[in-house]
N, C-alpha and C positions, 0 to 999 in steps of 0.2 A: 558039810552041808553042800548038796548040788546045786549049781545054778540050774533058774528057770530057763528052758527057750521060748522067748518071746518071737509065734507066729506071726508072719505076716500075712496080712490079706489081699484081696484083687478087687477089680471090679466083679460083681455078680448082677446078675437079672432083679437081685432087688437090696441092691447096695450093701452097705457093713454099717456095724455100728459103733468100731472100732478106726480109727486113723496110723497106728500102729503101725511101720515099714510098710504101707500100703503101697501096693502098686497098682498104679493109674493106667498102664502103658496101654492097656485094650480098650482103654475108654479115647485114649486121646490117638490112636491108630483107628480109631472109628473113623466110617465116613461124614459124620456131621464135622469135623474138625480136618478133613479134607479141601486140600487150598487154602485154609487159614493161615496167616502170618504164625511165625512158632520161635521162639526161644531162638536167638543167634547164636554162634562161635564167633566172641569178640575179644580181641585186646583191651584189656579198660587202660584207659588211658584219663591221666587225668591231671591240666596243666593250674597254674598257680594263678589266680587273679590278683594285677597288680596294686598291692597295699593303700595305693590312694583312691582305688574304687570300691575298697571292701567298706560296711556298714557306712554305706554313703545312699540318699533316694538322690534321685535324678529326674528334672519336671522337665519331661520328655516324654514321646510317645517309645514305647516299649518294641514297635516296631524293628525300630535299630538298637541292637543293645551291644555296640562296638566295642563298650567301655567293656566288655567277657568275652577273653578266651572262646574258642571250643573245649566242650568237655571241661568246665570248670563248675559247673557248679552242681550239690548235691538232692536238691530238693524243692520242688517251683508250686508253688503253693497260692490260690488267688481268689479270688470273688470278680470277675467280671464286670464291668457296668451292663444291667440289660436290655438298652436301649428300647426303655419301657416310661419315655416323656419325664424323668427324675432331671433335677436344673442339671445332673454332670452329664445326660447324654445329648448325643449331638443329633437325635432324630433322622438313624440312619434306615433306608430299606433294608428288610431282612436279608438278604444276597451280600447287600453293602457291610452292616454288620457281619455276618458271619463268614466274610471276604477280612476284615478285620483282624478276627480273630485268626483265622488261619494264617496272616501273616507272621503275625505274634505268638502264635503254640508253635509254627516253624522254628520261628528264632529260636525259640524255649527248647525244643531239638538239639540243635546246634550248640546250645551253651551246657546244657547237660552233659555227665560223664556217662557212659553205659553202665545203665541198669537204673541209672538215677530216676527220680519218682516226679510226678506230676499229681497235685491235689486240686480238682476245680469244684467252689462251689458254686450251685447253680442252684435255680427256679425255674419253672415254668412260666408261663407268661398265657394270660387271655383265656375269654371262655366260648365266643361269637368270631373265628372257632379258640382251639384251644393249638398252643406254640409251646412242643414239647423241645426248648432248649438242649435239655440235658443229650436228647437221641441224634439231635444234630452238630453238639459237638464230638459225641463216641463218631459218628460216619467222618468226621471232620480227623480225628488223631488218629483214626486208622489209616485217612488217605495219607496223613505223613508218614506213617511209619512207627506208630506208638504200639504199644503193646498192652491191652487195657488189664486190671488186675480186678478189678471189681467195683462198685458203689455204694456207699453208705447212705444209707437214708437218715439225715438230719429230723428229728422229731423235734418240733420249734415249741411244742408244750402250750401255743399258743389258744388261751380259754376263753369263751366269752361268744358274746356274736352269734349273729346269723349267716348264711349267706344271701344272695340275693338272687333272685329267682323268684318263683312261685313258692308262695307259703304251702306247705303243708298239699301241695298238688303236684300231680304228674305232669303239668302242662309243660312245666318248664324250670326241675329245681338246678341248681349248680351245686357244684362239689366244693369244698370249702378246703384252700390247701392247707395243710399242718405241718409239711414238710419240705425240706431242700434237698438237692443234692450233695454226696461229694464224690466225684470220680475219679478215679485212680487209675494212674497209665504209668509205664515204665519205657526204658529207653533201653532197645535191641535185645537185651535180656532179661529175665525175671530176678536174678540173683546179684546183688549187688556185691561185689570186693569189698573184702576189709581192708582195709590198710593198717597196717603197722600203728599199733599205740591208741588206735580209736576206739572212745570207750561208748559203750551204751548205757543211756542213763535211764530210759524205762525201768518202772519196777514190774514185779511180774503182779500184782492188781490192776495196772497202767493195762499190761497187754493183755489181760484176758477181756479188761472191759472194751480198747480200742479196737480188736480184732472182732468184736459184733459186727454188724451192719446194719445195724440201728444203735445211733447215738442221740440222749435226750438231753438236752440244754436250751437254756434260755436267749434267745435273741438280746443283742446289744440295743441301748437306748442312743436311737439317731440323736436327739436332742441333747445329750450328754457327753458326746463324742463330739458335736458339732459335724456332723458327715449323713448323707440322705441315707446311706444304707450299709454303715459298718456292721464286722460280724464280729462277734464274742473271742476273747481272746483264746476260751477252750477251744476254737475249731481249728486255727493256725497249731496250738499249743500241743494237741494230741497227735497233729500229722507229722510233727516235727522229733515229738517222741520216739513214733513207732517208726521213720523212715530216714531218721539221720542217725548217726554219732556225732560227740560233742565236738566243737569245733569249727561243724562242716558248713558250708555256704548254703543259705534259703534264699531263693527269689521268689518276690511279689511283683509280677508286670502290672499290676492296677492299683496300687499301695494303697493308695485311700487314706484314708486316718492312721497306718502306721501301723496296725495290731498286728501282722505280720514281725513287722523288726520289732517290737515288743516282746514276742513271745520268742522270736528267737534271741535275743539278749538276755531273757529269764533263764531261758533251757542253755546259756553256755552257747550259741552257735553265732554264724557272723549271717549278715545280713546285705543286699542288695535289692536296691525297691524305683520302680517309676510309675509316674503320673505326668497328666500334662495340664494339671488343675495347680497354679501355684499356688491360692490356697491351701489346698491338702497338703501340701509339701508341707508347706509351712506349719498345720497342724501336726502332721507327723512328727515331723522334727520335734514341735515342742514338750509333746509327747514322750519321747523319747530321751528330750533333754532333761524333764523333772524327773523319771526315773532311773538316766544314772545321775541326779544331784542325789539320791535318796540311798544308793550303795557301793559298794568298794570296787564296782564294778568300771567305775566312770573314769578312774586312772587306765584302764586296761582300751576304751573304745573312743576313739577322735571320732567325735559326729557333730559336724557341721552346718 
């Protein structure tokens, strides 16, 4: 029996409908992608965080995260506060806030290994006018030096309601959001090292469905969380699937309620989390402490 040769494709004038050994090189040798930041030649390098900071939250501002190496950690994954008048924000100007954050996705730079991944969920904000968050943190990771991979649109499934505006008139309706973001950035290169012995625990139903860019799940209940705006533990849970191996370090700079070190202690990985609300701390924590009393997992992780 002969083997088949499996063709590869290119770019054409009106694309393939095949992904097969494609080559991209004429699309991305284009001049729309002229000047763009592109793929590095990097050493990964990647140092050990030491044992008494690993699966520890820290009620601090995530500004300084001293307690990490450079290049130690594998995956930084958040929910922002939106300084949208909720009791945790501190009712900054927009310049103030998003002066903020740029300090903070710096750091997150810094403590990352190359290639390592950045997950931010995000909303919009306002409709008099309207505060497209999401586009000014992409202008924000690009001025660091991020390397963006794409955004998922969160479909929040959210039914019911109106919005508010003019009923049923053009004078003045509003859009009603149904959706979040998640944005996705990497650090100097798109292709992350394996390291020796790391295994991937996705299944392959995991990555057909998380590789959409539309994901449909249900918002967490603030009230049941005790937190004004936790997210579901599927949003941490899928990011951590498709962009770690088990074992590897997650950072949450905005911890919140903890679902982050939750869902990485479910998937097998280690965790590092801050907040400067002792409250949340303290939620978190507890959080985390009825779910290793409940498995075999609780001899394996000191969290204090």
């Amino acid at each position: 029996m002969s083997k088949k040769n499996h063709v590869g494709t290119s770019t054409s004038s009106f694309g393939v409908t095949s992904r097969r050994n494609h080559d991209s090189s004429k699309f991305y040798d284009s001049n729309l992608y002229n000047g763009k930041r592109i793929n590095e030649k990097v050493e990964y390098v990647e140092n050990e965080i030491p044992e008494k900071y690993l699966n520890k939250l820290f009620c601090k501002s995530s500004e300084d995260m001293s307690e990490l190496p450079d290049n130690s950690v594998h995956l930084m994954v958040t929910s922002p506060p939106y300084n949208a008048c909720k009791e945790y924000d501190e009712d900054l100007t927009l310049d103030e806030y998003l002066y903020l954050l740029k300090t903070i996705l710096s750091e997150t730079f810094r403590v990352l290994v190359p290639g390592g991944r950045v997950c931010i969920n995000i909303a919009n904000l306002g409709r008099k006018p309207y505060i497209p968050l999401h586009s000014h943190i992409i202008r924000i990771m690009d001025d660091i030096g991020f390397l963006m991979r794409g955004e998922i649109i969160w479909d929040k499934s959210v039914g019911g309601g109106t919005a508010w505006g003019s009923w049923k008139s053009a004078a003045n309706p509003v859009l009603r959001d149904q959706h979040e973001y998640i944005l996705v950035f990497c650090k100097q290169t798109f292709t992350r090292k394996k390291p020796i012995n790391r295994e991937n625990t996705i299944s392959k139903k995991e990555f057909l469905d998380y590789t959409k860019s539309i994901w449909k799940f249900s918002p967490e209940s603030a009230k049941k969380i005790g937190h004004p705006a936790p997210f579901p533990e599927e949003l941490p849970y899928r990011c951590i699937q498709l962009f770690t191996y088990k074992n590897e370090v997650v950072l949450d700079p905005f911890i919140g309620a903890g679902t982050t070190a939750l869902s990485s202690l479910k998937t097998h990985r280690k965790f590092v989390g801050y907040d400067i609300k002792e409250e949340y701390v303290e939620i978190a924590e507890e959080r985390i402490k009825e779910y290793l009393s409940q498995t075999t997992l609780k001899d394996d992780f000191d969290v204090k």
